[in-house]
Residue, then its C-alpha position, 0 to 999 in steps of 0.5 A: x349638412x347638405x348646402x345649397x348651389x348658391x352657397x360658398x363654393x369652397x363648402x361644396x369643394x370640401x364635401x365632394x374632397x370628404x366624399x370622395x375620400x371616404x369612398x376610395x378608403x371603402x372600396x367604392x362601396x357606399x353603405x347604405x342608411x339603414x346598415x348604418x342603424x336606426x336613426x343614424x345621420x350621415x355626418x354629411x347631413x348635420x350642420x356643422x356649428x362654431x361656438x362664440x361664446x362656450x360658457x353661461x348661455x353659450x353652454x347651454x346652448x350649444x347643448x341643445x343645439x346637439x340634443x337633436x342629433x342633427x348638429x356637430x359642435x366642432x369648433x369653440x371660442x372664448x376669451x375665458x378658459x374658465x367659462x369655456x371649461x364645460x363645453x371643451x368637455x362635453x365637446x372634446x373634438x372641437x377646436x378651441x380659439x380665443x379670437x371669434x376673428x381667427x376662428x372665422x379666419x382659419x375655419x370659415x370652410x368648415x363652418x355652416x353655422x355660428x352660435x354667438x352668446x358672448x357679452x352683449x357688446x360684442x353680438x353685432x360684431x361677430x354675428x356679422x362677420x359670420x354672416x358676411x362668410x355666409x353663415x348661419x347665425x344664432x344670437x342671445x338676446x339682446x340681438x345686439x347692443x344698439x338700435x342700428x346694429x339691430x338694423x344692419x344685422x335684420x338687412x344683412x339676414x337677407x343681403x348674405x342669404x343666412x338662416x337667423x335666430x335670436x335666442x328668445x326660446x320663448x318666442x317659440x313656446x305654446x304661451x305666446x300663441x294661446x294669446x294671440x288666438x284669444x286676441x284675434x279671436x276677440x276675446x278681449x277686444x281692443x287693446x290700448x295699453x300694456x303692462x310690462x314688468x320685472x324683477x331685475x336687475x338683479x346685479x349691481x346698478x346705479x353706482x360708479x365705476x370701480x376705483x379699484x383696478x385688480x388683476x387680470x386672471x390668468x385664464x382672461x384675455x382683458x383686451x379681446x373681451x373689451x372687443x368694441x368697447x372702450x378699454x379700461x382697467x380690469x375690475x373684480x366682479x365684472x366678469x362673467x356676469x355683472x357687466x349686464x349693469x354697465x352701458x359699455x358692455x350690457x344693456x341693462x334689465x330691458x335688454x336682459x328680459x325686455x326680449x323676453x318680456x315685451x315679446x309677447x306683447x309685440x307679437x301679439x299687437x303686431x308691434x312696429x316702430x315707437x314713436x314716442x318714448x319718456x321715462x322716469x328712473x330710480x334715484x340714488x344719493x350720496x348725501x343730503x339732497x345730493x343725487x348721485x351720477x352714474x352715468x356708465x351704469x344703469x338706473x337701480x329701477x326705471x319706468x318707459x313708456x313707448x306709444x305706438x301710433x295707430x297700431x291697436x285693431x281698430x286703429x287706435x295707438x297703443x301704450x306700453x309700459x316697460x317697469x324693472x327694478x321690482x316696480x309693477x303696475x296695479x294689481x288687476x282688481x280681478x285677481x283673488x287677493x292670493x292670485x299673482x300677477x304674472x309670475x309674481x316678479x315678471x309679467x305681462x298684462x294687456x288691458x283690452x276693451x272687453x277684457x284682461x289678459x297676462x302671461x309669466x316670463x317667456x310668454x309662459x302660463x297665459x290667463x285670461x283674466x279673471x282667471x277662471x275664463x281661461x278654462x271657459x273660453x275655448x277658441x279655435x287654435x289658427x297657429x300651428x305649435x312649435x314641436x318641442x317648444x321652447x326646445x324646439x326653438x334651438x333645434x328648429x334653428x338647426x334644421x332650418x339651416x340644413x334647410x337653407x335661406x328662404x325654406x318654409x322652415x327658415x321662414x316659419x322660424x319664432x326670431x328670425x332677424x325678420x322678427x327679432x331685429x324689430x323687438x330688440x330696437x323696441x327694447x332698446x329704445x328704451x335705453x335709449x331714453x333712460x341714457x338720454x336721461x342722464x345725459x348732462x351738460x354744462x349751463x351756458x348762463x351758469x358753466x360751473x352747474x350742470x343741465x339735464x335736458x334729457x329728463x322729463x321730456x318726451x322724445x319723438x322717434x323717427x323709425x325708419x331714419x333711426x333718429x330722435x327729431x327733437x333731442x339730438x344728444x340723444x341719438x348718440x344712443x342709436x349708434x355707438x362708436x366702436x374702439x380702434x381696431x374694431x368695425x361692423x364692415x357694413 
């Protein structure tokens, strides 16, 4: 890959060392392109990709960041060798470390991207430290875990000049552009409120901590994949999936379709900062009138409500309602009774002054409402597609690496932090609002029972101090302390 003058100066060194080695072993003779063969690219011209996180979304990702022939996967890590066992296949020229940090360490000149796909807990922290080296970084979402590790990752896109994405592929799809040119066009005037909604969790949540410790697999290093959280006994079926339901590792149903579900509705509107959020949550109890508490999990459903002050065309705010666990908003009378909302368990719907509007998951299958405008109303298309589409949002990333920091092709990309650091914080104000729910303490009159003074309150959020005005337990939400050993370097 060919990098910029302003890039690492060892990056450069290495390449003119590779260079001019290969032209001493030819003779001196450089083979032109086309000798080569149709289609070839010079190993020199592909960015050159580490894999945090080989397994689940990790594989798939790193396999379609390969599908475009301009990307090398040479170097994989994974604190499980089960996860990581498909992609050491399908890649059997990279590297394998455990550790991201002695990866990064030992690695980092022949490096120019990081893909990070590992357990939300860990997203900030090894996407930093790769952008602190100077490299380009792609992150599952949720971006990150808390609200301002989300801040500091936006900032550090521009403070270390790095190419970012977040891997919301739907971002990148027709869908999500269909309802934005129907909305600017005026199709369904203003609009005020929005629905989102899903289906998850669909791992266990609302219950307690494991009381039965098990043994660590071999193939496991426990202890690097707690990374920033607190440590704790190794439980069964906590890995590889189910620590979506645990606040020290995951971020719940909003942070597993939040970024894609509430995407639309943020690009749409052109969302900013919340400045209020409430909430309700599911209920589960242990007995008669007795209510458990659960608080390193997740709610088994919830209800937010976010308002965004101002923030509709003509000024006015706008309310959108986050619903998981299978609750949905009413069915849209306009539907036919055979008709689905959404996708049936995931949607979106915007409710205007003129009209209706809904999409699946992804921004997919957008509809005018009642269905059969979307085949009679035709607008004008003022935003250019993404080749490939939801494809395309990987190796879009690719090449607007090769491209460089501040490229049209950098900019031009569907989740750049620019983008997606402001989605996740949206997303993860509402967890922060569900945790504020559950927070508890004792009653000063009363010691022996406790008070939930986070539970039917609305809290009012100050977007640019990153701060909750009128609860202050609840801004231990917005940034988390990290276990001994473990920093953000920021």
């Amino acid at each position: 890959m060919k990098k910029k003058s302003s890039s690492l100066p060892e990056m450069d060194s290495r390449r003119r060392f590779v260079r001019n080695s290969a032209m001493a072993l030819a003779g001196f003779y450089i083979i032109p392109r086309h000798v080569l063969g149709r289609g070839f690219i010079a190993p020199s011209d592909k960015l050159v990709i580490a894999g945090i996180g080989a397994g689940g979304k990790g594989e798939g990702d790193l396999a379609n960041f390969f599908s475009g022939n301009k990307a090398e996967i040479a170097f994989l890590c994974d604190v499980d060798d089960r996860s990581a066992a498909n992609s050491r296949k399908k890649f059997p020229n990279a590297k394998y470390y455990k550790d991201f940090r002695e990866m990064l360490s030992k690695e980092h000149k022949s490096i120019d991207a990081v893909s990070v796909s590992t357990p939300d807990h860990t997203h900030a922290v090894a996407a930093m430290a790769a952008m602190q080296l100077g490299k380009h970084v792609y992150v599952q979402k949720p971006m990150t875990h808390d609200i301002y590790e989300a801040r500091m990752l936006t900032k550090a896109a521009h403070d270390y000049k790095v190419v970012t994405q977040m891997g919301n592929q739907g971002a990148s799809g027709d869908g999500v552009r269909q309802l934005r040119e129907w909305y600017h066009a005026g199709v369904i005037g203003d609009v005020q409120t929005v629905y989102v909604y899903t289906d998850r969790p669909v791992w266990p949540q609302g219950i307690p901590w494991p009381s039965q410790k098990s043994p660590v697999p071999a193939e496991l290093d426990w202890n690097l994949w707690q990374g920033t959280a607190p440590h704790k006994d190794f439980v069964d079926k906590l890995v590889p999936f189910n620590w979506r339901g645990w606040w020290d590792y995951g971020t719940g149903a909003l942070g597993d379709m939040g970024c894609h579900l509430i995407e639309p509705a943020f690009r749409v509107l052109g969302l900013g900062y919340p400045s209020e959020a409430e909430c309700s949550v599911g209920s589960v109890y242990v007995d008669e009138f007795r209510r458990g508490y659960f608080p390193e999990s997740g709610p088994p459903s919830s209800h937010v409500i976010l308002k965004f002050p101002g923030q509709s065309h003509k000024g006015k705010d706008i309310t959108m309602h986050w619903m998981d666990g299978g609750i949905q908003p009413e069915r849209l009378p306009e539907l036919a009774p055979t008709e689905k909302m959404g996708d049936g368990g995931n949607g979106v719907v915007f409710i205007g002054t003129k009209g209706k509007m809904m999409c699946e998951t992804y921004g997919a299958n957008p509809q005018l409402v009642p269905t059969s405008r979307t085949a009679e109303v035709h607008v004008k298309q003022t935003i250019a597609r993404i080749p490939g589409g939801e494809k395309g949002h990987y190796t879009g990333w690719v090449e607007a690496c090769i491209a460089g920091y501040g490229s049209d092709a950098a900019k031009n990309l569907s989740s750049n932090f620019d983008l997606a650091g402001p989605l996740t914080e949206i997303v993860l104000m509402g967890n922060l609002a569900i945790r504020s729910f559950d927070f508890r303490r004792r009653q000063a009159a009363k010691p022996a029972n406790w008070e939930y003074p986070g539970r039917y309150i609305k809290l009012l959020w100050d977007g640019p101090s990153m701060k909750i005005t009128n609860f202050d337990e609840a801004n231990q939400f917005v940034r988390r302390t990290y276990t001994d050993g473990w920093s953000l370097g920021v």
